[in-house]
Biopython code that builds the backbone (N, CA, C, O; Angstrom):
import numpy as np
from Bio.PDB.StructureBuilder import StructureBuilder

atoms = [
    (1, "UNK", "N", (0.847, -1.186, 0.000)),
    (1, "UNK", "CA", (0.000, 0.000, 0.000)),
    (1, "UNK", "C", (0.888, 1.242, 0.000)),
    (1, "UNK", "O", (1.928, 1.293, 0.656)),
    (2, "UNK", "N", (0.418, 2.282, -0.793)),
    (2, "UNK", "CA", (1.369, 3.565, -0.764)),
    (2, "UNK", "C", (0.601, 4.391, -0.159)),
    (2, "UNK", "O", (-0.615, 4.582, -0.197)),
    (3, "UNK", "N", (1.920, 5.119, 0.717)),
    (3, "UNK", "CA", (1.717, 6.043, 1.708)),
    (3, "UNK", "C", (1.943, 7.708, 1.256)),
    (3, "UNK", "O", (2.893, 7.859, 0.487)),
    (4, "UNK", "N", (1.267, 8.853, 1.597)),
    (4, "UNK", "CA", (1.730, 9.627, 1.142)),
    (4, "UNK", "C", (2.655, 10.564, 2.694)),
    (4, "UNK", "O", (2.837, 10.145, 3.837)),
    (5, "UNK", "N", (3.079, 11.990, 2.019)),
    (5, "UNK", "CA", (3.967, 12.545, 2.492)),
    (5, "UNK", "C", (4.005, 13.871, 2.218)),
    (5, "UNK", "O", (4.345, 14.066, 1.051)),
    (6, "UNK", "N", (3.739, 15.102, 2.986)),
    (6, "UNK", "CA", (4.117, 16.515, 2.525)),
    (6, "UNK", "C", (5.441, 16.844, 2.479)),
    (6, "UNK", "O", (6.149, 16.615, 3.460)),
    (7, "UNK", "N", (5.860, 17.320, 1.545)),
    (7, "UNK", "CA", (7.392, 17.642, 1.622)),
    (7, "UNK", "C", (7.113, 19.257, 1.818)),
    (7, "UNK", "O", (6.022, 19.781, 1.591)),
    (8, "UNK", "N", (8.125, 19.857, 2.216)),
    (8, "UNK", "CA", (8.699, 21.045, 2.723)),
    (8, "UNK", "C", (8.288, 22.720, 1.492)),
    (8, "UNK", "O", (8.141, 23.940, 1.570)),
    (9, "UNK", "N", (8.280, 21.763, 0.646)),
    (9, "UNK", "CA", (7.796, 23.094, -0.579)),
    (9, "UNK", "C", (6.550, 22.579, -1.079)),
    (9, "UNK", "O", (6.193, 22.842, -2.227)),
    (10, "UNK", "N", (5.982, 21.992, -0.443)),
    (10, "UNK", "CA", (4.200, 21.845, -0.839)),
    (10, "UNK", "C", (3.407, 20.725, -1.732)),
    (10, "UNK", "O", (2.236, 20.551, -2.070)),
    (11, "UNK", "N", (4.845, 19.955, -1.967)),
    (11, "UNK", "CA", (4.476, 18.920, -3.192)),
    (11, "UNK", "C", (3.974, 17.632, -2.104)),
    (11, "UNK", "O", (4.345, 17.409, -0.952)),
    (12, "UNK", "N", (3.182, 17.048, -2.795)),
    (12, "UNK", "CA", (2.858, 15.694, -1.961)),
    (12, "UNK", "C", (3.786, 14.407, -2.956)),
    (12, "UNK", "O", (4.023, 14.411, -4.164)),
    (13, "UNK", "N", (4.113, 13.507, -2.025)),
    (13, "UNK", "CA", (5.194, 12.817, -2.953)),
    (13, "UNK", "C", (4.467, 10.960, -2.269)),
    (13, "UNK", "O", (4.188, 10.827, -1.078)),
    (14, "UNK", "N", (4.352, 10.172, -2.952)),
    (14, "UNK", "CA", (3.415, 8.818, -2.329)),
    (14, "UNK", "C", (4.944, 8.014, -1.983)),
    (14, "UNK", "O", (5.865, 8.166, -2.786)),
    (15, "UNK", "N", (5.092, 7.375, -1.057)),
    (15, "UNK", "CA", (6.116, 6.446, -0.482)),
    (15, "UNK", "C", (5.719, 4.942, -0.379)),
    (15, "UNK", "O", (4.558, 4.652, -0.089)),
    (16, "UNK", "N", (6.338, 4.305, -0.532)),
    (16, "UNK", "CA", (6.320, 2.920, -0.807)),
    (16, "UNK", "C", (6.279, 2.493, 0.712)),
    (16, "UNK", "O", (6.923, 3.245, 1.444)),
    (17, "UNK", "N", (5.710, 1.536, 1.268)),
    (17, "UNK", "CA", (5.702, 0.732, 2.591)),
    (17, "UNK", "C", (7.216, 0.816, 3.314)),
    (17, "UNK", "O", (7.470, 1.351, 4.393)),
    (18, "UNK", "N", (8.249, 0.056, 2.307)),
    (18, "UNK", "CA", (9.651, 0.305, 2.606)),
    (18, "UNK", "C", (10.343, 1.672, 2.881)),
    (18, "UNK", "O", (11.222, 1.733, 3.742)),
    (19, "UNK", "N", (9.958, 2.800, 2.152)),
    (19, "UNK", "CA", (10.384, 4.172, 2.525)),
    (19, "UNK", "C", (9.366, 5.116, 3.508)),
    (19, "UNK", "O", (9.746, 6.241, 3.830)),
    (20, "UNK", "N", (8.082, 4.608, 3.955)),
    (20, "UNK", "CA", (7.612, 4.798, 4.815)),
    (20, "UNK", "C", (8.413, 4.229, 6.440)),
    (20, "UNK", "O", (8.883, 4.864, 7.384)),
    (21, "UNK", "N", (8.271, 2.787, 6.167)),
    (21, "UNK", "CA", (8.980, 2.626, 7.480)),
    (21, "UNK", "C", (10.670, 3.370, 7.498)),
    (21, "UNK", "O", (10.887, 4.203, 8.377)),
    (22, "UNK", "N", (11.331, 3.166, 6.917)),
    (22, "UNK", "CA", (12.990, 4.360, 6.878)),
    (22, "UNK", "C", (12.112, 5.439, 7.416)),
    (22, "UNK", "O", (12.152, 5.574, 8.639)),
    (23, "UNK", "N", (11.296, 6.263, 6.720)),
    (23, "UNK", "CA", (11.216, 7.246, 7.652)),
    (23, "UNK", "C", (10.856, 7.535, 9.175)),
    (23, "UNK", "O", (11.268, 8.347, 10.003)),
    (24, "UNK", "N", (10.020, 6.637, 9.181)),
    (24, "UNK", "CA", (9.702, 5.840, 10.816)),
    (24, "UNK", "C", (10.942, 5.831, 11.481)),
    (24, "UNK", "O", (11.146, 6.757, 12.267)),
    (25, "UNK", "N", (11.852, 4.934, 11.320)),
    (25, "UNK", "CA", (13.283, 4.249, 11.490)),
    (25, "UNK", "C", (13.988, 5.767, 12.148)),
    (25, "UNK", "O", (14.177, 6.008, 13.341)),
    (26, "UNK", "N", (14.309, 6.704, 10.916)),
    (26, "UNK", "CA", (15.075, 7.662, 11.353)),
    (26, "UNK", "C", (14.705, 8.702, 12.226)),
    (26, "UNK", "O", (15.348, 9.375, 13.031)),
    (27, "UNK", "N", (13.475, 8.681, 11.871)),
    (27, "UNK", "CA", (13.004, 9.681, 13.304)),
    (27, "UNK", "C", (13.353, 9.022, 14.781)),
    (27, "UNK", "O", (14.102, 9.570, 15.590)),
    (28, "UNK", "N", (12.536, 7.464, 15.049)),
    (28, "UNK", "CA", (13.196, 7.315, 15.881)),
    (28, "UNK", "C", (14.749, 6.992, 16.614)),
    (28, "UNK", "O", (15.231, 7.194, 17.729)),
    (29, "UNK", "N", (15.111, 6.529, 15.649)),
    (29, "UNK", "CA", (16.822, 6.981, 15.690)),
    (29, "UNK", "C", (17.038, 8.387, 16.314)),
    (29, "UNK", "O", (17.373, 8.794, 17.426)),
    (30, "UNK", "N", (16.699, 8.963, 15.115)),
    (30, "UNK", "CA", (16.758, 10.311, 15.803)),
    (30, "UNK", "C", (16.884, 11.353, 16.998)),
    (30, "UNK", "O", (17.686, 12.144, 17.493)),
    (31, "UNK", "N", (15.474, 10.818, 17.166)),
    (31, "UNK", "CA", (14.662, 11.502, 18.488)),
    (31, "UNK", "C", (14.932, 10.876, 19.859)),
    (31, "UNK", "O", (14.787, 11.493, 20.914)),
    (32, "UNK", "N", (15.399, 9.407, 19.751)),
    (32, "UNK", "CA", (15.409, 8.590, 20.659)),
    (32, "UNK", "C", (16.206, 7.760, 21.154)),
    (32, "UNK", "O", (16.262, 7.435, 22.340)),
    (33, "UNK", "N", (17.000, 7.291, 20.099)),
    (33, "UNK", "CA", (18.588, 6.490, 19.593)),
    (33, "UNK", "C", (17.905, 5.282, 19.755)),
    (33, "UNK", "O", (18.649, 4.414, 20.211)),
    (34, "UNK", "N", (16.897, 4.953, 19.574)),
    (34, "UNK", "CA", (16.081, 3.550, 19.290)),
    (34, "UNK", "C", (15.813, 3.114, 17.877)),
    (34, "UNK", "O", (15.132, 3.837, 17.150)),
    (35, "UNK", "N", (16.195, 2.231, 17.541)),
    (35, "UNK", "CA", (15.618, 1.553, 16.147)),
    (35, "UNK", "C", (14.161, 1.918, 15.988)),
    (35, "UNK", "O", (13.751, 2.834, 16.701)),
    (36, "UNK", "N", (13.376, 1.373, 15.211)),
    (36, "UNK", "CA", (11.942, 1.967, 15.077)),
    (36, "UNK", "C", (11.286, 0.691, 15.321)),
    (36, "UNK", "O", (10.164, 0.678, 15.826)),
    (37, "UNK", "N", (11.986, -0.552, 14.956)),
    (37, "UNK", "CA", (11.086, -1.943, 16.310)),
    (37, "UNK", "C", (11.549, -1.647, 17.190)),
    (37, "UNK", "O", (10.575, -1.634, 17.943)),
    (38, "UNK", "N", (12.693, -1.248, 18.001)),
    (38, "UNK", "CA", (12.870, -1.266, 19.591)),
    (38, "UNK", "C", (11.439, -0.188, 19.769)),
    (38, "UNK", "O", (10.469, -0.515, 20.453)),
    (39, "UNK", "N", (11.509, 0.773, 19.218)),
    (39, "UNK", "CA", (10.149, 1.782, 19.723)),
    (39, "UNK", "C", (9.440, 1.567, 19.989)),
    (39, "UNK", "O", (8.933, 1.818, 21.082)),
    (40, "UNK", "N", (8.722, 0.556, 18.489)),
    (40, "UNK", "CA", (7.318, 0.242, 18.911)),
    (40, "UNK", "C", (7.234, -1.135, 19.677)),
    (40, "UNK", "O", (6.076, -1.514, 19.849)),
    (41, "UNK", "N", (8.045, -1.815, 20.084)),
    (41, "UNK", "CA", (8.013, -2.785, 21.477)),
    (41, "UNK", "C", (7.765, -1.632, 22.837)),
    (41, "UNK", "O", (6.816, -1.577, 23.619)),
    (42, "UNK", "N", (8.613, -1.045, 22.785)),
    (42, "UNK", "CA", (8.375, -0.359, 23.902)),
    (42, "UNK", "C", (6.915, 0.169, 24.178)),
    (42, "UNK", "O", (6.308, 0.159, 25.249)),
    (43, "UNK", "N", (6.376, 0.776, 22.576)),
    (43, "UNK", "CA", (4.877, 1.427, 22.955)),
    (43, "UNK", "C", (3.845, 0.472, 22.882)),
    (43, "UNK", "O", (2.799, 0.654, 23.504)),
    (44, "UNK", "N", (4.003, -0.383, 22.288)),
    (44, "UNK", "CA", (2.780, -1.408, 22.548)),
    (44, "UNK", "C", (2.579, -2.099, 23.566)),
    (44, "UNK", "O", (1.527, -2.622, 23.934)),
    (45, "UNK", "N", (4.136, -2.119, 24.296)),
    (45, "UNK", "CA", (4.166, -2.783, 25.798)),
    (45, "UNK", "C", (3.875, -1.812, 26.895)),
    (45, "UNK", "O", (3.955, -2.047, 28.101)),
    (46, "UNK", "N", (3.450, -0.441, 26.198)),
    (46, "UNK", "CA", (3.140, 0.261, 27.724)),
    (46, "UNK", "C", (4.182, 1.066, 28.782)),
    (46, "UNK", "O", (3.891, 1.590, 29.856)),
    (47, "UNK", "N", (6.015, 0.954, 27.849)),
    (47, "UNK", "CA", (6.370, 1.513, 28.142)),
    (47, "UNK", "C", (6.503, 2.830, 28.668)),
    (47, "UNK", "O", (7.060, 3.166, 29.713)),
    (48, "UNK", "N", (5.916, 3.549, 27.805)),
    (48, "UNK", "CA", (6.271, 5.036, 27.828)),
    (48, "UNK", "C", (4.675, 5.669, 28.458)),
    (48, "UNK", "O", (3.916, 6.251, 27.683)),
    (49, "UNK", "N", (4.275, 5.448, 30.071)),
    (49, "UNK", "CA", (3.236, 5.648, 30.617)),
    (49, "UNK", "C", (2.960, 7.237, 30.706)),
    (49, "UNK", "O", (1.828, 7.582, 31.044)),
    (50, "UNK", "N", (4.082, 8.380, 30.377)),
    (50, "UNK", "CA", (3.524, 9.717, 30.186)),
    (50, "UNK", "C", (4.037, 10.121, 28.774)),
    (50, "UNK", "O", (5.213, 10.435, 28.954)),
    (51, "UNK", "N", (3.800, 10.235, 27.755)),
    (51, "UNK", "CA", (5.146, 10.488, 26.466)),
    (51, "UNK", "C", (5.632, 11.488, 26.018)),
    (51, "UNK", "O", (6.622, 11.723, 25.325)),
    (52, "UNK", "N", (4.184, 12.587, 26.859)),
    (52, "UNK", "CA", (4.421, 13.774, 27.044)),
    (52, "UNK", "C", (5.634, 14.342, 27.822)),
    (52, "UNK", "O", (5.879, 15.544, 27.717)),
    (53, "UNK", "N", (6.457, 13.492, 28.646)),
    (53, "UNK", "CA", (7.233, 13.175, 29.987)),
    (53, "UNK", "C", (8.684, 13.587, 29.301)),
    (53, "UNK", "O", (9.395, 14.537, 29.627)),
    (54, "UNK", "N", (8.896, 12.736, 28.394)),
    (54, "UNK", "CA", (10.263, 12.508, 27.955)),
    (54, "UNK", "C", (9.932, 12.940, 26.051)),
    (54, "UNK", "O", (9.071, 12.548, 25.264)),
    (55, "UNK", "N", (11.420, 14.174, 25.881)),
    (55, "UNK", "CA", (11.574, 14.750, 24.723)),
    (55, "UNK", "C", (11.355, 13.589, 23.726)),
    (55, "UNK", "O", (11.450, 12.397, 24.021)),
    (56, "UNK", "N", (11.022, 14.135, 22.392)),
    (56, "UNK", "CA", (11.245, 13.153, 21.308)),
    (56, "UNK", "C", (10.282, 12.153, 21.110)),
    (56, "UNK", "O", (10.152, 11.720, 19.965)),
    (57, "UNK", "N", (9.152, 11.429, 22.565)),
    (57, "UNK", "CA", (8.714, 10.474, 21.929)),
    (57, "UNK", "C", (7.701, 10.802, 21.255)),
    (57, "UNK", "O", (7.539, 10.060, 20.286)),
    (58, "UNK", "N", (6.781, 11.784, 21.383)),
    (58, "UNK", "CA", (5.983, 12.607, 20.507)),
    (58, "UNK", "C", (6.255, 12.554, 19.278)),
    (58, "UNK", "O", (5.742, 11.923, 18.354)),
    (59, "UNK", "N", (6.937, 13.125, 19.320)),
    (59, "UNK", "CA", (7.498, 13.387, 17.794)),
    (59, "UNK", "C", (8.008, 12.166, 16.740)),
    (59, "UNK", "O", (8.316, 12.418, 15.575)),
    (60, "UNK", "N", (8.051, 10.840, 17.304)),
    (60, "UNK", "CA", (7.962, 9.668, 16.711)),
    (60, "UNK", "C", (6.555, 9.243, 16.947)),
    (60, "UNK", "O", (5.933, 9.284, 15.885)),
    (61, "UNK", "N", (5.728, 8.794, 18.087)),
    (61, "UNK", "CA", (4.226, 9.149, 18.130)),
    (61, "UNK", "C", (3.534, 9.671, 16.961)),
    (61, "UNK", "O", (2.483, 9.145, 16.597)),
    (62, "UNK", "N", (3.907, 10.406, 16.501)),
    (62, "UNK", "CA", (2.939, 11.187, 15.604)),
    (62, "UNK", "C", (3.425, 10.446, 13.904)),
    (62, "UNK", "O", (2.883, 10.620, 12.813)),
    (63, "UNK", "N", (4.134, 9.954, 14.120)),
    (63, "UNK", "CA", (4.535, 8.616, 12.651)),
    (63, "UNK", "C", (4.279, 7.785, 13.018)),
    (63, "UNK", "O", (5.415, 7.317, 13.094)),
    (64, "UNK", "N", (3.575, 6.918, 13.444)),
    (64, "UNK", "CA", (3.477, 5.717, 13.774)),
    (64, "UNK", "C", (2.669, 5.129, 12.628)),
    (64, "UNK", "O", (2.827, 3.952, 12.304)),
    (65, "UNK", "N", (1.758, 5.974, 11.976)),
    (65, "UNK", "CA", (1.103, 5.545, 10.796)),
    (65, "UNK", "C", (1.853, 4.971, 10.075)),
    (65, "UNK", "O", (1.310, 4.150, 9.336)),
    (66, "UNK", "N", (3.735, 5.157, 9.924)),
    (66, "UNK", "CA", (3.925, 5.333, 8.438)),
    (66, "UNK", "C", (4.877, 3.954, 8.896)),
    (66, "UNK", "O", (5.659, 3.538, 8.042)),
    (67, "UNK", "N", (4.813, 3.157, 10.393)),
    (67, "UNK", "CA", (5.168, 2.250, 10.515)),
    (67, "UNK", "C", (4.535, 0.992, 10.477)),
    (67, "UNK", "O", (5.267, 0.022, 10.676)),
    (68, "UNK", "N", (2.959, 0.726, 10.199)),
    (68, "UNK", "CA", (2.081, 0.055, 10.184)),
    (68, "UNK", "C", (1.555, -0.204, 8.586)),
    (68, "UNK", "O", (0.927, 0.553, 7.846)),
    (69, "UNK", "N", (2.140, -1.785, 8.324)),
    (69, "UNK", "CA", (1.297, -1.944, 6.483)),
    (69, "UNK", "C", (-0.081, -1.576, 6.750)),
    (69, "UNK", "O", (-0.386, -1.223, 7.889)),
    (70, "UNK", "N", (-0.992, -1.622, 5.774)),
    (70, "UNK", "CA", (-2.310, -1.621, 5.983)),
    (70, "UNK", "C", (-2.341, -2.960, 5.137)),
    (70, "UNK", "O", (-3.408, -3.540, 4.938)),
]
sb = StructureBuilder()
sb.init_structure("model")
sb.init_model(0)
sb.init_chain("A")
sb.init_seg("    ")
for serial, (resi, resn, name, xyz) in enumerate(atoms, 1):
    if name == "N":
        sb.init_residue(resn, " ", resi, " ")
    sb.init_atom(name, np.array(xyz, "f"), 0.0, 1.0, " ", f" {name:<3s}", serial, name[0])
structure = sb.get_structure()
């Protein structure tokens, strides 16, 4: 299933399942220094009980779409 994506100058660009999750991946890398399965183990297990609490997990939170096939 293709995913889409706003890029920065207004174009919408559709991403493939595989470049959806990379982007998943690097954010949480990113934001967190977690792989993007270590992440979502952690959030499906209930880890992260405030997420508001600790920088960054928000901000992977809010991709989680683009880590899930449909």
């Amino acid at each position: 299933m293709e995913r889409t994506v706003a890029k920065e100058d207004g174009h919408i660009r559709e991403l493939s399942d595989e470049q959806s999750w990379g982007l998943f991946d690097r954010a949480s890398r990113h934001y967190l220094h977690l792989s993007g399965e270590e992440f979502l183990k952690r959030w499906e297990s209930g880890y992260y009980e405030d997420p508001d609490a600790e920088p960054g997990v928000m901000s992977v939170v809010m991709l989680l779409p683009f880590a899930h096939s449909e």
